[in-house]
C-alpha positions as CSV (number, residue, x, y, z in Angstrom):
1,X,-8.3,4.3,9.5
2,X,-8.7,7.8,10.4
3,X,-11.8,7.8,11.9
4,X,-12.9,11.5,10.6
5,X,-15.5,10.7,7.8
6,X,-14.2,13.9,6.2
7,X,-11.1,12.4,5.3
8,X,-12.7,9.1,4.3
9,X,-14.6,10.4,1.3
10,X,-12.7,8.4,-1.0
11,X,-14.3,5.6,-3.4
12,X,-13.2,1.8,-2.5
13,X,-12.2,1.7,-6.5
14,X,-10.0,4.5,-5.9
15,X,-8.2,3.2,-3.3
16,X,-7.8,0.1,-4.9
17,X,-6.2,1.7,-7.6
18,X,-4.0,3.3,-5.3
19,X,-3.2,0.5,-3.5
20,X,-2.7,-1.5,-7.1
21,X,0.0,1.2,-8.2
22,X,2.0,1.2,-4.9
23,X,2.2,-2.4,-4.9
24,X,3.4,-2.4,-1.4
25,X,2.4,-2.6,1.7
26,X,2.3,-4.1,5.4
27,X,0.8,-7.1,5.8
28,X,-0.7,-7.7,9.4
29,X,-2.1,-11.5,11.0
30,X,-2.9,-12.2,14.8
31,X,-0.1,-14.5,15.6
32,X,-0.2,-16.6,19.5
33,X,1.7,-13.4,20.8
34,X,0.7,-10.5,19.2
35,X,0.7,-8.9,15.9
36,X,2.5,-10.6,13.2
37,X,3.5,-8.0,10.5
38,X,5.8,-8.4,7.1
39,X,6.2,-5.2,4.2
40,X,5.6,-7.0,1.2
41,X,5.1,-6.2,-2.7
42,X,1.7,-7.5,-3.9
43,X,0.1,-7.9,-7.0
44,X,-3.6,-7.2,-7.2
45,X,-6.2,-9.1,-9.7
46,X,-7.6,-7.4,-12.6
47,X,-10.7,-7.0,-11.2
48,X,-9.3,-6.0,-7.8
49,X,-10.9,-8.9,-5.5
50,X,-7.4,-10.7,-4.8
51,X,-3.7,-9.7,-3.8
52,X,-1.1,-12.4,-4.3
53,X,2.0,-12.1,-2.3
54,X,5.1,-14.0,-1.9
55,X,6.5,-14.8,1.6
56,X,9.8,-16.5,2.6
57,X,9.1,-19.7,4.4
58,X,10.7,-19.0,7.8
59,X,8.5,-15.8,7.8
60,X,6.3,-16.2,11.0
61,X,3.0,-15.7,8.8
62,X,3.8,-18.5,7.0
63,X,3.8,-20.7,10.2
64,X,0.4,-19.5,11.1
65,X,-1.6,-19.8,8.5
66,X,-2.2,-23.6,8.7
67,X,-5.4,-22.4,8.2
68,X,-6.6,-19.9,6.3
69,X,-6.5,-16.5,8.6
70,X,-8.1,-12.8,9.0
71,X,-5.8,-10.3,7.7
72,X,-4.8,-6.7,7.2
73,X,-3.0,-5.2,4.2
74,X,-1.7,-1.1,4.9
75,X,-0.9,0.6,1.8
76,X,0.8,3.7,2.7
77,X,1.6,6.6,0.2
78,X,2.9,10.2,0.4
79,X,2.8,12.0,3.9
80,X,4.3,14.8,5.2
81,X,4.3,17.1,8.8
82,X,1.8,19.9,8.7
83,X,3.3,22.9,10.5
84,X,-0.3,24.9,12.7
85,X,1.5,28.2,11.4
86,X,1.1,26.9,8.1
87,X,-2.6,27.6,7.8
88,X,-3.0,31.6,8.9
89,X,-5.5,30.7,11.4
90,X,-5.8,30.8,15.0
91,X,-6.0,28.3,17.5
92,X,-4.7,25.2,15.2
93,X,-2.3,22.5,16.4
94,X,0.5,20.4,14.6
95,X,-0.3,17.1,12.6
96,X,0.5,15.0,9.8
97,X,-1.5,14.7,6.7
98,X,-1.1,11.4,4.7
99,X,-2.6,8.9,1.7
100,X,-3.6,5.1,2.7
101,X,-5.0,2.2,2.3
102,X,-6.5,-0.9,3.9
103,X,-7.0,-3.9,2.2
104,X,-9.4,-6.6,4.6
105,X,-9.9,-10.1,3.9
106,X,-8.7,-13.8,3.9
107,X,-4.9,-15.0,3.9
108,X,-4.1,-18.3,3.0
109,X,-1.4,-20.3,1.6
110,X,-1.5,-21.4,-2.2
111,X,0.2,-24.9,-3.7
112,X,3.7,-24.6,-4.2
113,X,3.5,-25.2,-7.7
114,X,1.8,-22.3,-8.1
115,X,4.7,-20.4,-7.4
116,X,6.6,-20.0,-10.3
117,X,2.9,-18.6,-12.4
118,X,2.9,-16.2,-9.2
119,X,7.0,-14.5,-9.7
120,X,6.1,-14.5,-13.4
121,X,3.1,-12.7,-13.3
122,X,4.8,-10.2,-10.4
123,X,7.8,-9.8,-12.1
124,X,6.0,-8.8,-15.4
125,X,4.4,-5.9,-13.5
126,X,7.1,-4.2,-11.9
127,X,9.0,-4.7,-14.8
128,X,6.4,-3.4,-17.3
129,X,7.7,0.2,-15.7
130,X,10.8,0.1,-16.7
131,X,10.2,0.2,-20.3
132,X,11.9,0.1,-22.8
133,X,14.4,-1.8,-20.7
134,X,14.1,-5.5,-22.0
135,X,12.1,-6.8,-19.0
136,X,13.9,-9.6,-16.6
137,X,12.0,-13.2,-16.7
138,X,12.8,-16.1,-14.7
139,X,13.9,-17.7,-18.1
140,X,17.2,-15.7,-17.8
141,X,18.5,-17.6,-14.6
142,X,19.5,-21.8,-14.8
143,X,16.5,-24.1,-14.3
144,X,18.4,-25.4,-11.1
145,X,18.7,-21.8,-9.9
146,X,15.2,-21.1,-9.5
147,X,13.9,-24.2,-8.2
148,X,16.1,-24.1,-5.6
149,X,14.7,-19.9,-4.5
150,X,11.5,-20.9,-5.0
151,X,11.5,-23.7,-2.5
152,X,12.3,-21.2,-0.6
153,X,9.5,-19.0,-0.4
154,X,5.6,-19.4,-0.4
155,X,2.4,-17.8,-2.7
156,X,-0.2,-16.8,-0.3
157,X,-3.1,-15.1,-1.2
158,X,-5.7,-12.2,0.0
159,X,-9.0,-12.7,-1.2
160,X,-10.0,-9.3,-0.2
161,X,-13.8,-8.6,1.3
162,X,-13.4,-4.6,2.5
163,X,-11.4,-1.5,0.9
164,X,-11.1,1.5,3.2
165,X,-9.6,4.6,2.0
166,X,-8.1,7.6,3.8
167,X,-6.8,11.1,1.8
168,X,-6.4,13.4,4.7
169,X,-5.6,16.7,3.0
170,X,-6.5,19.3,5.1
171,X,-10.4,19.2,3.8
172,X,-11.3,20.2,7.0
173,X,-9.7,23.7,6.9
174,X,-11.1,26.7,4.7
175,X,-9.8,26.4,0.6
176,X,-7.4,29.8,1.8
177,X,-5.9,28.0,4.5
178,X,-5.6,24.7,2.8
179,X,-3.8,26.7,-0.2
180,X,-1.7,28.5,2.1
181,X,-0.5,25.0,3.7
182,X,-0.1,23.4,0.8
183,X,2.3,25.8,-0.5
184,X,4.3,25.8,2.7
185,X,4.3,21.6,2.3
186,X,6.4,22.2,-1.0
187,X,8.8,24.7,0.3
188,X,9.6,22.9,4.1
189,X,7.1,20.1,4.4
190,X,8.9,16.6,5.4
191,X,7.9,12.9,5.2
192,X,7.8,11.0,2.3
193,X,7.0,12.7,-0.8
194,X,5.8,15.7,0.3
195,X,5.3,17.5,-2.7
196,X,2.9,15.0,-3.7
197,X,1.0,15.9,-0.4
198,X,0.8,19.6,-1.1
199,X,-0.3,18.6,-4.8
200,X,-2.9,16.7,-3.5
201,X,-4.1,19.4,-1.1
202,X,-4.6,21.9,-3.9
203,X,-6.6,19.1,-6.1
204,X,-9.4,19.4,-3.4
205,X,-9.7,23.1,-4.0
206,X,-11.4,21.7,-7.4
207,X,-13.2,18.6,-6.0
């Protein structure tokens, strides 16, 4: 993470509830050559201490975790290019401001028969947003159907031990130049959402 304390002032239950509302992220293991790295939608515990994820079986991380391994899960959010001209002040240079967060702890595989509790219980959540659309449940496909997908991928489970949070939103530049940027974010800013960037940078002129 960014490695500014400035930008890290964020509480680890806010980040969890950030990263709990995404509900996606990248998931990073050491594999035998390198980084191993999937995108994956997750589904966090009610009380925030687990993230289970689903994985197809040929996915490389599957292969290494015969044994339970140290992992990383990056939740990215809204971001967008920050223009130097963008602040009215001298002497500044070009960068990106940007929401994330990283989840630390323990990935290992779960039983297989846990796997159908797992798509029912992630299923359920996404769908929960799409009110008052009559949610989708395994129950609508043939029994045959959905034991033959779900032998096809794995539960695996993060039982997380560190929550790190990064908002950086300008908060090292004067309220005037932080307002002034934010307002050019919303007119020309690019990245994902950046509207939601420039919100964010005028909800520190309150903090």
């Amino acid at each position: 993470m960014h490695p500014n304390p400035i930008f890290r002032q964020t509480p680890p239950d806010q980040a969890t509830e950030f990263a709990r509302d995404r509900a996606f992220g990248t998931l990073l293991v050491n594999g035998d050559e390198g980084p191993l790295a999937s995108h994956v939608p997750f589904l966090l515990s009610e009380d925030g201490k687990t993230a289970d994820i689903h994985l197809v079986r040929s996915n490389p991380i599957v292969r290494a975790l015969s044994e339970p391994q140290k992992c990383l899960l990056a939740v990215n959010g809204a971001d967008s290019y920050i223009s130097p001209d963008w602040y009215g002040l001298d002497d500044q240079v070009p960068t990106w401001n940007y929401v994330a967060a990283h989840l630390r702890g323990t990935l290992e595989k779960l039983p297989d028969d846990t796997m159908r509790d797992m798509l029912d219980r992630q299923s359920a959540f996404f769908e929960s947003r799409l009110l008052p659309k009559t949610p989708w449940r395994t129950e609508k496909m043939p029994g045959e159907v959905i034991e033959r997908m779900m032998r096809q991928i794995v539960p695996v489970r993060l039982t997380i031990t560190s929550v790190d949070g990064t908002w950086k939103l300008a908060q090292n530049k004067t309220a005037e130049a932080r307002l002034a940027a934010s307002n050019e974010v919303d007119k020309h800013g690019f990245g994902l959402e950046p509207s939601t960037i420039g919100a964010l940078m005028r909800a520190t002129l309150t903090d």
